[in-house]
Steps between C-alpha positions, in 0.01 A plus 500: 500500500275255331323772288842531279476177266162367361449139508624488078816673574589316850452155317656625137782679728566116738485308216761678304752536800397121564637441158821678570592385758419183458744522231792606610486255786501208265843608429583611848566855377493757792181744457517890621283671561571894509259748609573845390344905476246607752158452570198763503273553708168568340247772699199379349349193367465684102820651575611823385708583789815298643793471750804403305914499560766591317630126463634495145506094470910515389673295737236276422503520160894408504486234730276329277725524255808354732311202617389415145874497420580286797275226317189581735146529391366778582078604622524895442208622699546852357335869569349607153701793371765450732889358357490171296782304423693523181259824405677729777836464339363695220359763716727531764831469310465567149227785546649640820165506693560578862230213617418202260170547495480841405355590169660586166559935471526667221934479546478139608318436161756640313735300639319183391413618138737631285427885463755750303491745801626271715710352272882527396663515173513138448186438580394768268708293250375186570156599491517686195607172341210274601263759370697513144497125516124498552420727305680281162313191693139692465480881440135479579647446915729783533436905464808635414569828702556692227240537238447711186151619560245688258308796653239709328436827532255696271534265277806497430722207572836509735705314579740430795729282722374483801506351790243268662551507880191305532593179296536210778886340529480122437534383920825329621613382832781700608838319462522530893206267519592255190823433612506503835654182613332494850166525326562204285605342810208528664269417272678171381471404887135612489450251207685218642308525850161504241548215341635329805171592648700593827318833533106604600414823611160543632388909547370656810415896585309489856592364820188277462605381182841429614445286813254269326714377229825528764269224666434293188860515411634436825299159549558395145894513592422277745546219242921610433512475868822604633621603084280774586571871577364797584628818453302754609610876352143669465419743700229443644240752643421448887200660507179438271127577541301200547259442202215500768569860594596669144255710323334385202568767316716798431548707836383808461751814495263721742290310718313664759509427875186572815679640768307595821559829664562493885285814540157454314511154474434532112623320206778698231613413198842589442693361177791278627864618344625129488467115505556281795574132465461227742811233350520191668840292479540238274504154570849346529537259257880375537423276799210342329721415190815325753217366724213366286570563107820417416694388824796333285546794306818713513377811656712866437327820587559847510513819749561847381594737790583863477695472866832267512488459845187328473510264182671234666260500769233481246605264258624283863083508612412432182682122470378460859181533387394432155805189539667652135828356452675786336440860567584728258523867673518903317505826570273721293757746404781206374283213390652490200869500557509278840309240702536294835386115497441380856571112459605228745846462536499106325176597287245282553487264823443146444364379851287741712749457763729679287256820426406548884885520564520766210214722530446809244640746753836294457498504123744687266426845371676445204531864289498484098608795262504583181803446298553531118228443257083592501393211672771381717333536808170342395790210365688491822143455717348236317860316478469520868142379506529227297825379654279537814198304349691176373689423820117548658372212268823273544456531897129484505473167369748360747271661787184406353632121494714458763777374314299207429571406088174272507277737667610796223473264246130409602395891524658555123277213404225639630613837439462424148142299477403778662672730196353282260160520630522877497612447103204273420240733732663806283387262172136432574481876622628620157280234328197634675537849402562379138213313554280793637624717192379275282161421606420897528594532135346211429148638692504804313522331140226277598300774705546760115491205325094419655426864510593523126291184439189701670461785365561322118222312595306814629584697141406207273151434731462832453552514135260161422253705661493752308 
């Protein structure tokens, strides 16, 4: 996985999540960070071909939206071209696109533009307005429709009203769009959660790609300690080919294959009618985050199952395992209408006395539906999470301290050197690529600057010469 950030990107990419979260945990403001869409699988190294899913990046896409509204700040770590939040409400609701991601067609365009064939009498009205309006404003803007037009034939003038079907309309958002209340909604929450800085999406196509800055992220949380969380909704590919083992370049449509036949013992050619690939699985990556990256983080993953009977069982191995604290279980078929959250029956245990006596096979397999409203049940799982998250931070402290007030007082204290250390570290880093900029910019002036010098003094040597 190392190939999938240079050196330049890895340190750009740490310093600005460094920066982040360093941040927000000034203020003790709980950081998210959502993972969402699926990951590719590239064939070859110059790839042309790829494995891919049909992960959309929604429920993503709206949960980021939910926690920002719950006062979180939020690390997007996004699948380019997949949902984003705030844009899919134009897509998905106002545009009626069955998947957010989907691009405009030719209807879906009229529905964002105002067009007269798609348009009703009012419209027409209203349109026909603006352009008389423009038109008094500057006539040099507008065609009108309607023209008197001079044609000549044989010389002879003639003249006619006809009418220009060519002329471009002046171009209006459709009423739908302008007004629409939940659009103006969503972008005056987009702008607040900009200029509150609460919101930093960092892009990611391949598996590769996507488990080297999960890594980056996940250990840079480790400074919002238990104001962390993690909620995992990608969908993430388990099988990849190793970058060892992948072609260099494009695979070849026909390739031929030496066979040996049993009788003659001689070589054949014979053109092979399809590709076989060798996957391997892919590393597992949500242990390493509870274990190693981020151990105080709030950890909620998910398992999608196309078999009820087994999706408890799943979602059940999968806390046993990976130690998540939530599980947040689907079915393929109603993902989008219901869910199950396997949780412990008094969230999270504060002594580990307490979580051997309530194992994950004895949690609650709480179900969640859809009620009223386009995003109720993204609404209804993150109220759950988040309820879920802030009784984990008031009850780790108390575990992590014993009960002892001096002892938690001394670990804030040094809690927060340590914060502040990060802050002034995150300074000279900043300073020193400032720093760096300027002395290449500098270089280059001087390094034009001589070789301008030079070759003035070549021309006038040259010159006195002659």
């Amino acid at each position: 996985m190392e190939q999938a950030l240079s050196s330049d990107k890895r340190s750009a990419l740490e310093l600005e999540l460094l920066t982040f979260v360093t941040t927000h945990a000034e203020w003790h403001r709980p950081v998210a960070l959502v993972t969402s869409g699926g990951t590719t699988v590239d064939l070859e190294v110059n790839s042309v071909r790829c494995l891919d899913n049909f992960s959309t990046g929604l429920r993503g896409a709206i949960s980021v939206e939910q926690f920002l509204q719950r006062g979180y700040a939020v690390i997007h770590l996004w699948r380019t071209g997949s949902a984003s939040p705030y844009a899919r409400v134009l897509t998905q609701d106002l545009l009626g696109l069955e998947q957010a991601n989907h691009g405009l067609s030719t209807a879906s365009l009229g529905k964002l533009f105002s067009t007269q064939e798609n348009d009703d009498e009012e419209d027409l009205m209203v349109q026909q307005v603006l352009q008389q309006e423009q038109a008094a404003m500057d006539p040099w803007l507008t065609n009108p429709t309607k023209s008197n037009t001079t044609t000549t034939v044989n010389n002879n003038a003639i003249e006619s009203n006809a009418t220009n079907d060519l002329e471009p309309s002046p171009v209006t958002l459709h009423r739908q769009v302008l007004h629409s209340t939940k659009l103006q909604t969503a972008l005056a929450a987009r702008k607040c959660a900009i200029q509150e800085q609460r919101l930093l999406t960092i892009p990611f196509r391949t598996i590769e790609e996507y488990l080297a800055k999960l890594q980056l992220i996940a250990q840079t949380l480790r400074h919002s300690q238990t104001l962390a969380l993690c909620y995992m909704a990608a969908a993430v590919s388990d099988y990849y080919v190793p970058y060892e083992e992948k072609s260099l370049h494009k695979i070849q449509s026909h390739s031929t294959t030496k066979t040996t036949t049993a009788a003659a013992g001689e070589e054949d050619d014979n053109a092979s009618e399809g590709l076989t690939l060798q996957l391997k699985s892919v590393p597992k990556t949500l242990g390493l985050l509870k274990t190693q990256w981020a151990p105080e983080a709030f950890l909620v993953s998910f398992k999608l199952e196309t078999d009820m009977s087994i999706l408890r069982q799943k979602a059940t191995s999968a806390a046993q395992k990976y130690g998540c604290h939530l599980v947040i279980g689907n079915l393929l078929h109603t993902r989008h209408s219901k869910v199950w959250i396997l949780s412990p029956p008094t969230t999270t245990p504060t002594v580990e006395e307490e979580a051997a006596s309530n194992p994950p096979e004895d949690w609650t397999f709480q179900e969640i539906s859809k009620s009223q409203g386009d995003d109720s049940l993204e609404s209804a799982m993150i109220d759950y999470v988040v309820q879920c998250h802030f009784e984990y931070i008031s009850n780790h402290g108390y575990s992590t301290h014993n009960n002892n007030s001096s002892r938690s007082l001394q670990a804030a204290k040094q809690r927060h050197e340590a914060l502040l250390e990060q802050k002034r570290q995150r300074q000279r880093q900043a300073l020193i690529q400032q720093i760096k900029g300027h002395a290449w910019t500098i270089a280059g002036t001087l390094i034009a600057f001589g070789l301008s010098s030079a070759i003035n003094s070549a021309l006038q040597s040259r010159a006195r010469r002659r």
